[in-house]
C-alpha positions as CSV (number, residue, x, y, z in Angstrom):
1,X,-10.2,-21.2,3.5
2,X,-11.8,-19.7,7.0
3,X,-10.6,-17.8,8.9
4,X,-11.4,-18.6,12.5
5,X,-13.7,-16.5,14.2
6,X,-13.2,-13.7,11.0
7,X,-17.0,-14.8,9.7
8,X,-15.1,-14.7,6.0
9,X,-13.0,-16.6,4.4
10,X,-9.7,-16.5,1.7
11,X,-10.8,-17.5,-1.9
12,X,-10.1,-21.7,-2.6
13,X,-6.9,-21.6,-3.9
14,X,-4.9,-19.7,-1.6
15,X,-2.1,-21.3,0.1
16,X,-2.4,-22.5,3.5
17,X,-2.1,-19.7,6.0
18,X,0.9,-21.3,7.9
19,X,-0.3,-20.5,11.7
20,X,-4.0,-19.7,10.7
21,X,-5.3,-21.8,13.1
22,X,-5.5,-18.6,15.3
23,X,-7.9,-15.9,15.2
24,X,-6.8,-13.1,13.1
25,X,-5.5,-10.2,15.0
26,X,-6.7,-6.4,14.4
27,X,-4.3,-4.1,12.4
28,X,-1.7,-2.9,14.5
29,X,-2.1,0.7,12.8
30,X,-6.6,0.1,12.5
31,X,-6.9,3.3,14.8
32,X,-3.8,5.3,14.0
33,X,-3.7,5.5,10.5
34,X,-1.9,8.3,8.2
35,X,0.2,11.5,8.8
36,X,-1.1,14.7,7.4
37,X,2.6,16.4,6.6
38,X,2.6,19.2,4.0
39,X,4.5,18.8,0.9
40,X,7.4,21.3,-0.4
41,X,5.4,23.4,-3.0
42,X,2.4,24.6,-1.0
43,X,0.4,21.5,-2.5
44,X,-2.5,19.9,0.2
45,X,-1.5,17.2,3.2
46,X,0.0,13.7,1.7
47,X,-3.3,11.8,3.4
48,X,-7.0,12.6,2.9
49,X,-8.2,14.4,6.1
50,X,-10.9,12.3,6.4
51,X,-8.3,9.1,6.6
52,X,-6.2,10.5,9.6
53,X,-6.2,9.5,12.8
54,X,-4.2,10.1,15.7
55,X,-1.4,8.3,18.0
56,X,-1.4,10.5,20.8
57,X,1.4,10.3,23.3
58,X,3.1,8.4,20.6
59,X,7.2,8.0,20.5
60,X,9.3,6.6,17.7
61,X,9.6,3.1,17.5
62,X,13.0,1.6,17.2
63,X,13.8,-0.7,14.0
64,X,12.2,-3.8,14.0
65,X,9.7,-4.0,16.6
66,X,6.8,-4.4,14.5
67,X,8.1,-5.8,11.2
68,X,4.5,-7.2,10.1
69,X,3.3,-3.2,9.9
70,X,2.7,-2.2,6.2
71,X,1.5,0.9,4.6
72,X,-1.1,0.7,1.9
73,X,-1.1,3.5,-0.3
74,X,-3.4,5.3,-3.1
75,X,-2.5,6.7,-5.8
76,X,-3.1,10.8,-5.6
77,X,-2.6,12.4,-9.0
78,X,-2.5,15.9,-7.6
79,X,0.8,15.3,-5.8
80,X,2.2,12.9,-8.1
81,X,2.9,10.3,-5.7
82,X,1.5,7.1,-3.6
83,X,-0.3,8.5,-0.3
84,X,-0.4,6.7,2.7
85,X,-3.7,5.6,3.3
86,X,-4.2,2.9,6.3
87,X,-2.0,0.6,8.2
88,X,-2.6,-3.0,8.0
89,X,-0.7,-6.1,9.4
90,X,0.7,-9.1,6.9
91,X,-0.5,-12.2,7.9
92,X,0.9,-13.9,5.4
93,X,3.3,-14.1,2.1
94,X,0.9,-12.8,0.2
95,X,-2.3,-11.4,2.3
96,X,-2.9,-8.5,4.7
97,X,-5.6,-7.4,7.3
98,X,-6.4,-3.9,7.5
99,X,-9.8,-2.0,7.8
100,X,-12.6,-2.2,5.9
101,X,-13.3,1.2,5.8
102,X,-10.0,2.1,4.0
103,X,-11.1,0.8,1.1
104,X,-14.5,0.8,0.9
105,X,-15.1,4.3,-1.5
106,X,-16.5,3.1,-4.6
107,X,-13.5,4.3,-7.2
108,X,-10.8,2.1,-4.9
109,X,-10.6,-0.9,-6.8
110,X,-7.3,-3.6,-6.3
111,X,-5.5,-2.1,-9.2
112,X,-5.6,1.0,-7.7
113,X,-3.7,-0.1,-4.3
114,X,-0.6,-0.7,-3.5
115,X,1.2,-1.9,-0.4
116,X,4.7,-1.0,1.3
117,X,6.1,-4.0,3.5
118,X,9.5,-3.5,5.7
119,X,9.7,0.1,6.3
120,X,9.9,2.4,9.2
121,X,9.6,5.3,7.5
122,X,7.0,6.6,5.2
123,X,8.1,7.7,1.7
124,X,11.7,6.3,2.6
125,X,13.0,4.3,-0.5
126,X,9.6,3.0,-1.6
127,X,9.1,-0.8,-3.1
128,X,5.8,-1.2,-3.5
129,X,3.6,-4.3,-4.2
130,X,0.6,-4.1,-6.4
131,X,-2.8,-5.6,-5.0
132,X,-4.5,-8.1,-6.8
133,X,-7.5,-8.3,-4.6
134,X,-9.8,-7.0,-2.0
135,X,-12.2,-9.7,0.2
136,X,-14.4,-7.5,2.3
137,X,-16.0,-9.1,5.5
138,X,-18.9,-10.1,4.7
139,X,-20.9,-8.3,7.4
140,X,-19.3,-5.2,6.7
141,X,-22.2,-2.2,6.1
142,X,-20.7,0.3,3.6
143,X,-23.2,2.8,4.9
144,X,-22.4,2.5,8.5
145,X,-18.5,2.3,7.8
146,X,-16.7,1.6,10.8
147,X,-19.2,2.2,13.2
148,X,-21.4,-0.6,11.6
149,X,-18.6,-3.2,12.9
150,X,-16.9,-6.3,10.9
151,X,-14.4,-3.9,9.8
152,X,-11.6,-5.9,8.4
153,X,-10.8,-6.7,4.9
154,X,-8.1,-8.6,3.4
155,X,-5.5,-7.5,0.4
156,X,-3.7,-10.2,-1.9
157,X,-0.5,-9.3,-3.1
158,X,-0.1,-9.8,-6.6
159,X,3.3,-11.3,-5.5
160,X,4.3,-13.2,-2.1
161,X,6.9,-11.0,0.0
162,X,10.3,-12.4,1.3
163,X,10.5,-12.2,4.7
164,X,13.0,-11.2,6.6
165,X,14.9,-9.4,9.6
166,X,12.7,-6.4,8.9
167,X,9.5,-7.9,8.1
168,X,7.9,-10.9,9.1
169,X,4.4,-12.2,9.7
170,X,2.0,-10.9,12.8
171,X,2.1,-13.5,15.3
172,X,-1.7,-14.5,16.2
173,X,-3.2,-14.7,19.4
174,X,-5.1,-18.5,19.9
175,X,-8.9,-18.2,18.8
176,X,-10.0,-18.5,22.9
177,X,-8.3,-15.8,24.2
178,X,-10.3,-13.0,25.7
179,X,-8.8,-9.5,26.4
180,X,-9.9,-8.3,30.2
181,X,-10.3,-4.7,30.1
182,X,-7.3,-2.7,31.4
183,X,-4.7,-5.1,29.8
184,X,-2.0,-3.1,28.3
185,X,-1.5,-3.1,25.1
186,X,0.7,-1.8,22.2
187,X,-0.8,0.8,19.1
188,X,1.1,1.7,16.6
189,X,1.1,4.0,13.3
190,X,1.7,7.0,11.1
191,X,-1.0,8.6,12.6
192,X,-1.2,12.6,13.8
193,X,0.6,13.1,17.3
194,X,-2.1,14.7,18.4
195,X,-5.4,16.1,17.2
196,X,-4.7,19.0,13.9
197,X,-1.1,17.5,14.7
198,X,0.5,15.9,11.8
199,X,3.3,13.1,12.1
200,X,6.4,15.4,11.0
201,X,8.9,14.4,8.3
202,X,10.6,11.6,8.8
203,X,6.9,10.4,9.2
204,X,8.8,7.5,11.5
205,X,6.5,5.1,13.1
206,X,5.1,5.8,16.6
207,X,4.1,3.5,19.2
208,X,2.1,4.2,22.1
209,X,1.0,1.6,25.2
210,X,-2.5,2.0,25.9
211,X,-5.5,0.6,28.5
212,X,-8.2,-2.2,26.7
213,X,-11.7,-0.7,27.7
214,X,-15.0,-2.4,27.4
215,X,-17.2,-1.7,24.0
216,X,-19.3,0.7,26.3
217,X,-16.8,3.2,27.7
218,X,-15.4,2.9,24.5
219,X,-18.1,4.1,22.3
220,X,-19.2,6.6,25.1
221,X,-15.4,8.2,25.3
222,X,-15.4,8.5,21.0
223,X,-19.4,9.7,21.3
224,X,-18.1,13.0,23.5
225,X,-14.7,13.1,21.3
226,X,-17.3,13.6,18.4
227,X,-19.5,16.1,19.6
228,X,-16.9,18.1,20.8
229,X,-14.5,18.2,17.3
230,X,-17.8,17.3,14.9
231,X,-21.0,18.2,16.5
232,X,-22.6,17.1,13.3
233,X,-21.2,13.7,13.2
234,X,-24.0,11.3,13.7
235,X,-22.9,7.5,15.1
């Protein structure tokens, strides 16, 4: 089954995607993605450093506000426990969107995923659902990871989810509609406050209203970020 304007397409078999008919939108948490608390014990940060990002500016976000937001997790034998890894949005019973690049290193396989649905909190009375399945775009360039583009994958669940009050499905823009730059919009995630700043326990949700720029101020603003944090980051 396509999905409109994705360039890529659920396996034959799948259920109808009830509302599909709309273009898929981008993970809610795609540039805010995982806190970086420390664990009781002295043991390393409960995400990767190289999977953080930031929410700066962010405040917590009241119950229920974005009840599509889920939390896919690794599994990190070191601290025992399934680390948050990326943010991605359920657009569907038993599929979600998130980035590409979250799952693109070559020892993450399906089995080796899981997914928390319905919860504000990180790490708060965990449920998680195993994935059966990872369908990459297919213009997505490993090498270039997020900077190459197409970077959106889609997770089966081994098992639909039951919606609810606290979780439900992303509601999709139609295919046509075009963005104009300086449009507010909402972002969302577990991501670090700020930059080195990492989302303190609770690890509750934060939502920020930001400004839709062009591709071009875009990649110039994240080109001087870059060279001033990692001058020997090359993209």
């Amino acid at each position: 089954m396509p999905l409109p304007d994705s360039g890529f397409s659920i396996p034959t078999g799948t259920p109808a995607l009830g509302g599909l008919s709309q273009a898929p939108a981008i993970p809610a948490d795609a540039v805010a993605a995982a806190p970086e608390p420390p664990r009781p014990g002295g043991l390393r940060a409960l995400v990767p450093r190289e999977a953080a990002r930031w929410l700066r500016g962010g405040a917590q976000c009241p119950a229920g506000r974005w009840p599509w937001l889920v939390s896919v997790r690794r599994y990190n034998k070191e601290l025992e426990l399934w680390q948050h890894l990326c943010g991605g949005s359920l657009i569907h019973h038993q599929w979600v969107l998130t980035a590409a690049h979250c799952t693109q290193r070559e020892d993450v396989e399906a089995y080796g995923l899981r997914v928390q649905v319905g919860r504000l909190r990180l790490y708060d009375r965990d449920t998680l659902t195993n994935v059966s399945e990872i369908v990459h775009h297919p213009k997505f360039n490993q090498s270039l990871s997020a900077e190459g583009g197409a970077d959106v994958a889609l997770l089966k669940l081994e098992a639909p989810v039951a919606l609810s009050e606290h979780l439900s499905l992303v509601p999709l823009p139609p295919a046509w509609l075009k963005v104009p730059e300086r449009k507010m919009c909402w972002v969302s995630g577990w991501g670090d406050s700020r930059l080195g700043a990492p989302l303190p326990p609770p690890y509750q949700l934060q939502e920020v209203m930001v400004p839709i720029v062009g591709n071009r101020v875009c990649n110039q603003r994240y080109q001087k970020l870059f060279q001033q944090h990692w001058p020997d980051h090359q993209g």
